[in-house]
Structures are given as C-alpha cells and as structure tokens.
N, C-alpha and C positions, 0 to 999 in steps of 0.2 A: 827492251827486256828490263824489265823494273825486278831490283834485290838483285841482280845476277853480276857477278865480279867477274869481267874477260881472266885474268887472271890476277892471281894473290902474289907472285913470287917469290911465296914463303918456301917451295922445294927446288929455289932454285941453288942450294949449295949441296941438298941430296938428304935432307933431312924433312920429315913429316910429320903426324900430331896425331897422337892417340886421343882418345876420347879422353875427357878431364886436363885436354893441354899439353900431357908427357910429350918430347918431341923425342923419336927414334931414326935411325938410318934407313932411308928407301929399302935397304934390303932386310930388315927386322924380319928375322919369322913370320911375327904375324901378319905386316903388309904384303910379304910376298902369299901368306896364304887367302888377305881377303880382297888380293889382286885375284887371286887364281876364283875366288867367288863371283867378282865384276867380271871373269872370260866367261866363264860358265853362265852367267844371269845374258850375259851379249849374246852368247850361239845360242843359247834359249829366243831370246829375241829373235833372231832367224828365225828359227824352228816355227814361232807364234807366225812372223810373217809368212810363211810358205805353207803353214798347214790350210787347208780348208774345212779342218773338223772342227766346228765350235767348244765341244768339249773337250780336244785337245789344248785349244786357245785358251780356254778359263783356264784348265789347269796350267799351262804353262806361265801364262800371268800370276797366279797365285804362288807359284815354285819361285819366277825371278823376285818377288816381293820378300820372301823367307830368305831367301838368299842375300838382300839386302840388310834384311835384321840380322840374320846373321852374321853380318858383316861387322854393324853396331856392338856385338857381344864379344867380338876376338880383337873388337878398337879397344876395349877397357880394359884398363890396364887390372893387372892381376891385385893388385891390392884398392881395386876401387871396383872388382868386381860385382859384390851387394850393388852397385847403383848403376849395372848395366841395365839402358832401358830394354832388352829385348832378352829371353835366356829360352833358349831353344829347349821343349819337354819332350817328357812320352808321349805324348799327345800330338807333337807335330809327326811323330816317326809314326804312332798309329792312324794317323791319317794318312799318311803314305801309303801304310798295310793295306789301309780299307780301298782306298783309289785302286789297288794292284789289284786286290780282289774284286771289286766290281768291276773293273776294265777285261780281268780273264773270266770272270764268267762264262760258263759254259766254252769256255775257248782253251783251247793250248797252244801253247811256245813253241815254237819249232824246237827240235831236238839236235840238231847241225846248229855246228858255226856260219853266226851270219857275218856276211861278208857285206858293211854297209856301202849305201849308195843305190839303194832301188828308188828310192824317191827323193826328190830334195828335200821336203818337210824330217822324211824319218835319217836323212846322211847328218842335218842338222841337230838331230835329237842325238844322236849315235857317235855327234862331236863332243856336245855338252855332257854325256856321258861320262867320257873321257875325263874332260876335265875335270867334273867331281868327284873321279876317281882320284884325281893329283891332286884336288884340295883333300879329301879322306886324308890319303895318304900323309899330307901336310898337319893336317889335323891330329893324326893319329901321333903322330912324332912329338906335335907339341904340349899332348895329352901327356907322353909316357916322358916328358919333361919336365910336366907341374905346373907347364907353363899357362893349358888351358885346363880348368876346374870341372867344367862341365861334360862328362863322358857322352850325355847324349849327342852331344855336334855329331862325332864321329859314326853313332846310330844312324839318325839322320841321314848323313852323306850318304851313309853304304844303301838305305832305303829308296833314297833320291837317286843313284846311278839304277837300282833296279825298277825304280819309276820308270824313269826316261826310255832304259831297255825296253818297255811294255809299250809306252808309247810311240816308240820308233814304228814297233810290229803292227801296233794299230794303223798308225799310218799306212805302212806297207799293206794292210788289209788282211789280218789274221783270220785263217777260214774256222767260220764258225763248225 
C-alpha cells in the first residue's frame, strides 16, 4: 500500500486534529458528531452491499460521499471556517427533496409504523436512519451553541433521515 500510514500514534494520549492542525480531546463535540457521520456513511455501506436496486446503490454512494464532506466542514474549526473546503447548501437539502419526490412518485408511504427488518438492504437503511438522526440531533445542539455557523447541516440531516425512510420502503417494495 503506497502513502498509507499503518498507524500515526498521534491519538494515542486521546487527543486529535481538527482541520488547520487545532488538536481537541477525542470527545470534542464535534468528533463525537463526525464520528456519528463515519457510523452512518458505514451502515449506508451495508445498505449499498445488500441492496440490488441499482438506483438505490448510486444514491446511497452519493449520500456516503456528502457525509464525508460533511465531515470536512464540522473538522474546521469555527474561526477558520471561510476556508472549509466543503459547506453543505440549499442545494444539497433540495436535492434530497427532489430524490424523495421522484422515488414517491405515484406511490405512497405506508401510513403504520414500520417495524424495521423486512429486508436486510431496507433493516440496513432503517439503521443509518437512526443514526443521522443522532448526528441531527448532535448537530442541532451544536448549531444552538454557535459552535456550528451553518444552519443547513441540520436541514440536511433531517432530509437525509427522510431519504433513507423512502428508501428502506423502496427496498421493502412500495406498492405502486
């Protein structure tokens, strides 16, 4: 593996490295929140392995990709924010919109709570779900703290958990 460092042993005293070098404690807010973004981009991987709907698969490839820059925009630290390379817009949450709407076309939600687990692809969407529920949530905390600038993350998320809803049900085979 050529460029690839087995490991740095820089977090071995509990401390890590925001983007521009800041180093913060493993449990900083924001690592624990773009921890909870690397669980959610991982049970997405799941989901990608076990769906067989190809258009499932791009979108969920494109979802863990976003979730990775997004990762990059809650590394920088709040006063070197101007030179994060990645800032989540309207634009990523409307395309979420747009995904939703053309995935229900002509179709409807069930109206009952679903009780996941009808498929492995949709129990796997219906995890990652979750999880970006608990980044939101993390997000939202660190929103109404100052600590992150940019309100859409939090858009975003709540878009991205009702992505995922849709496509669990896709999965599961929503009757047209």
């Amino acid at each position: 593996m050529s460029g690839f460092k087995k490991f740095s042993k820089q977090g071995d005293l509990g401390y890590t490295s925001l983007l521009k070098g800041k180093r913060v404690p493993k449990y900083d807010p924001r690592i624990e929140t773009y921890g909870t973004f690397d669980e959610a981009a991982s049970a997405l991987g799941l989901a990608r392995a076990l769906s067989k709907n190809n258009k499932v698969k791009e979108i969920i490839l494109t979802v863990q990709k976003e979730l990775y820059s997004l990762c990059s925009e809650l590394a920088t630290p709040t006063e070197n924010y101007e030179e994060a390379p990645f800032k989540v817009s309207e634009n990523h949450t409307k395309r979420l919109e747009n995904l939703i709407d053309e995935l229900l076309k002509d179709k409807l939600l069930p109206s009952h709570f679903i009780i996941p687990g009808k498929t492995p692809a949709s129990a796997a969407l219906d995890l990652a779900r979750t999880i970006v529920r608990r980044a939101e949530r993390r997000v939202h905390k660190l929103t109404h703290k100052g600590i992150i600038k940019n309100v859409e993350m939090g858009r975003y998320l709540n878009r991205l958990a009702d992505l995922l809803f849709t496509l669990a049900r896709v999965e599961e085979g929503i009757e047209d």
